[in-house]
C-alpha positions in Angstrom: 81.7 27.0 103.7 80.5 30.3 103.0 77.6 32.0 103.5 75.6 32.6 100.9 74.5 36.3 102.9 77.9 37.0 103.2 79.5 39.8 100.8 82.9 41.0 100.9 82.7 44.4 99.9 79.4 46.2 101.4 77.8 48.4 98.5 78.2 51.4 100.3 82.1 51.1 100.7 82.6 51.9 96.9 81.4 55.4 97.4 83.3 57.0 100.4 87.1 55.8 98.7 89.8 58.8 97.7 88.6 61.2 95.0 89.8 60.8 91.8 89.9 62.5 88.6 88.8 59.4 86.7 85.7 59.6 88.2 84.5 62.7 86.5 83.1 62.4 83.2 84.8 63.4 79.6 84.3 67.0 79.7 83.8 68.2 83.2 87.2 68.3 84.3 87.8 71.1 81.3 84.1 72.9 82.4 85.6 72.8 86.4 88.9 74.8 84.8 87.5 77.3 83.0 85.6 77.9 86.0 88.5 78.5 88.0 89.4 80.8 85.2 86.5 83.1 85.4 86.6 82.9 89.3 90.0 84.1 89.2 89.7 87.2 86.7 86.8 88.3 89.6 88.9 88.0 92.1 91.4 90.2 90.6 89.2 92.6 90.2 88.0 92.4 94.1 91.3 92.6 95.3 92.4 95.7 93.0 89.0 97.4 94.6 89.1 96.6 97.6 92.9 98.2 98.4 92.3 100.9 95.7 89.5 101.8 97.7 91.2 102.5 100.7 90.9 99.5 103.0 93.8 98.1 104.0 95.4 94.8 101.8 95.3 91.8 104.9 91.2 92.6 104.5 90.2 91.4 101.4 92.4 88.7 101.9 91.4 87.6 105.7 87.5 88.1 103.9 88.3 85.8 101.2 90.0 83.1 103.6 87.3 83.2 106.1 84.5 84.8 104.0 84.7 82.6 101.0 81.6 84.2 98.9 82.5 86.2 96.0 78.8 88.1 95.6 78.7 88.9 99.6 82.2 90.0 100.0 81.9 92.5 96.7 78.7 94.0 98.7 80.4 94.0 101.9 83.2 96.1 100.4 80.9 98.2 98.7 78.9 99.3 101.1 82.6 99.8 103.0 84.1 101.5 100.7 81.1 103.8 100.4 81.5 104.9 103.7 78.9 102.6 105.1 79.0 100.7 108.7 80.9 97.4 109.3 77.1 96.3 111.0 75.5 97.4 107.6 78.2 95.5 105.1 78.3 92.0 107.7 74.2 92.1 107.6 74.1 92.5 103.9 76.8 90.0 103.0 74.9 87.7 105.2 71.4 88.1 103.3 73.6 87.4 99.8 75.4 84.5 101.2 72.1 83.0 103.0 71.4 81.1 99.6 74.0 78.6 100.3 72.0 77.2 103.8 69.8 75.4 100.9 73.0 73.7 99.0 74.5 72.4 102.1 71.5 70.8 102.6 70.9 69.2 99.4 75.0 68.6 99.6 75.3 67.1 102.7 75.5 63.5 101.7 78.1 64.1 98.8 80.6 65.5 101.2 81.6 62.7 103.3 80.9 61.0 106.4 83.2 62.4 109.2 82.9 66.0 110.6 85.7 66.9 108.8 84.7 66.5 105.7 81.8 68.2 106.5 83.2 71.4 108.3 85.2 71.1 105.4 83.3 71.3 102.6 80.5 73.5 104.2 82.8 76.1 103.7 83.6 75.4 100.0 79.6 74.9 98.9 79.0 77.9 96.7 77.2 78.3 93.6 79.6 76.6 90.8 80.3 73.8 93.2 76.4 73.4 94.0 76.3 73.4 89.7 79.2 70.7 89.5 77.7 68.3 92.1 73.8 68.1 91.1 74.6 67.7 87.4 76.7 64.2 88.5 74.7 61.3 89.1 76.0 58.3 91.2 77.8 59.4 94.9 81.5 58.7 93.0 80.7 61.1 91.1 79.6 64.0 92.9 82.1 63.9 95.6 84.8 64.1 92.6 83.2 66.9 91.6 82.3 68.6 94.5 85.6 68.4 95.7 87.9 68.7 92.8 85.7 71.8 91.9 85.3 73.0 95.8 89.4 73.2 96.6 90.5 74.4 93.3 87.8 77.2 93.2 89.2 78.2 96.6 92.5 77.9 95.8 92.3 80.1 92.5 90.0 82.8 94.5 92.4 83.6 97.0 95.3 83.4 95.3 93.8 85.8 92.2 92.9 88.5 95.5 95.8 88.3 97.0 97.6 89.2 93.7 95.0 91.6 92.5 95.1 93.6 96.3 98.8 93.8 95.8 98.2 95.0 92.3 95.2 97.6 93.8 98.1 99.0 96.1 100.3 99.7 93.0 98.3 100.8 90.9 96.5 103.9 93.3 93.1 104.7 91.5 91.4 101.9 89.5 88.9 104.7 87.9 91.3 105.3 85.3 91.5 101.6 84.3 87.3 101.0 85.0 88.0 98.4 87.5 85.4 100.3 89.7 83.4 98.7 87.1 84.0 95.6 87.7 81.8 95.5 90.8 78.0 96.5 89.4 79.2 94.3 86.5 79.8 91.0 88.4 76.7 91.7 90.5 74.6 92.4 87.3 76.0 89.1 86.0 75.3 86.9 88.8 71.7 87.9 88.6 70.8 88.1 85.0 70.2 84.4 84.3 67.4 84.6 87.4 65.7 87.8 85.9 65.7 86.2 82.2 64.0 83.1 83.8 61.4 84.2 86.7 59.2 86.7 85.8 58.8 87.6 89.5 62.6 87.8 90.0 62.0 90.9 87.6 59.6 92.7 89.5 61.3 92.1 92.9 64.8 93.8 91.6 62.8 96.6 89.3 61.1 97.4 92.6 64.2 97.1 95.1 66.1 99.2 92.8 63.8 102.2 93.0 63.3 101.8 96.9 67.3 102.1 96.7 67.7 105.0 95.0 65.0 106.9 96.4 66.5 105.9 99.5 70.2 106.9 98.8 70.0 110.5 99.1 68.3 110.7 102.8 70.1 106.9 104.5 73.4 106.2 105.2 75.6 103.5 103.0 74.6 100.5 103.1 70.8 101.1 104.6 69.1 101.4 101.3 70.6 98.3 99.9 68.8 96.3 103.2 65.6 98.6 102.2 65.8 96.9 98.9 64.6 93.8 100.2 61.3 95.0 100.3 61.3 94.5 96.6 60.3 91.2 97.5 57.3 91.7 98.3 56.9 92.6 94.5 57.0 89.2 93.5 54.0 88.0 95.5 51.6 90.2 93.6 52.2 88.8 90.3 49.4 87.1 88.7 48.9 83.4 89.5 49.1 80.5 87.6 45.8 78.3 86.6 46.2 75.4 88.2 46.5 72.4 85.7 43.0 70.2 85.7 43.5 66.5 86.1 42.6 64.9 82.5 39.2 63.4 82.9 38.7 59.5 82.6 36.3 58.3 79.2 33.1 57.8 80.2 
């Protein structure tokens, strides 16, 4: 006879099977790809800089293997390609890419159980992926998500920088074509959404910007960028908000 305690499938079983597309909503699967689109138009770009710029092709792509964070490894080559110190580009990178500490953290659970699928997929967390996985609800869905979004988006990086750093090497100085451009522009576009939202975003970058120019002239590469982060302080000036007053019960 069996026991009325007994189950045969434990609720938690249903949520650590193989990924599958079917368990991403109508919709997201097409949102994922034009991500990977967009991702790999940028990473064009930061391969054609980076050789263009005189460093050699296996870097951008080693950074992009190992690396694996678009923002930090356009700064890092900056800063590089400016003339600035390896110690100066690896600190700078780091500050950018220190973000993603928080969406491991809130991630953790949706990447799997075993240490592999955790060493794993801490090194795919990034921004889009982070975006992908909190908008899901149920743990089916997020892990589709996370990881259908997480491989392809590293897939499509490096393959776009490897093709774009043998396209840099071709085509000598990417002036003439504006694709120096590209990096200010990418950088401008990953911050804009916080500056429309966050009043004090605004006055921490309109304050690190003017410590980094004043500082250009006089520092070496790289140095006034770190100096910049002073602009935080900025945003701890800014006027406070009233705290709300609990409604008051009828006499």
């Amino acid at each position: 006879m069996r026991s009325s305690h007994r189950t045969d499938s434990p609720p938690h079983r249903t949520d650590e099977g193989f990924v599958r597309l079917s368990h991403l909503p109508p919709g997201v699967l097409r949102d994922i790809a034009l991500v990977w689109l967009a991702d790999a138009v940028v990473g064009l770009s930061f391969g054609a800089i980076a050789v263009a710029g005189g460093l050699p092709l296996w870097v951008p792509v080693v950074m992009s293997l190992l690396v694996y964070a678009g923002s930090a490894q356009f700064s890092a080559v900056g800063i590089l390609t400016a003339g600035g110190g390896p110690v100066a580009a690896a600190a700078t990178g780091l500050l950018l890419n220190s973000r993603t500490a928080a969406f491991s953290l809130a991630l953790a659970d949706d990447l799997g159980r075993s240490w592999a699928a955790r060493l794993i997929g801490a090194h795919l967390v990034t921004d889009e992926t982070a975006a992908f996985v909190l908008a899901q609800r149920g743990r089916a869905r997020r892990r589709a998500a996370f990881w259908i979004s997480g491989v392809g988006l590293f897939l499509a990086w490096n393959l776009s920088v490897l093709v774009g750093a043998l396209a840099g090497s071709a085509l000598g100085d990417t002036d003439r074509f504006g694709l120096d451009a590209a990096f200010p522009a990418v950088l401008l576009a990953l911050v804009l959404p916080a500056l429309r939202a966050d009043s004090a975003a605004r006055r921490a970058s309109a304050a690190g910007a003017v410590i980094a120019v004043l500082a250009a002239p006089v520092l070496p590469a790289g140095v006034p960028v770190l100096l910049a982060l002073l602009g935080l302080l900025a945003a701890r000036r800014g006027p406070r908000r009233p705290r709300p007053t609990a409604p008051r019960s009828p006499a």
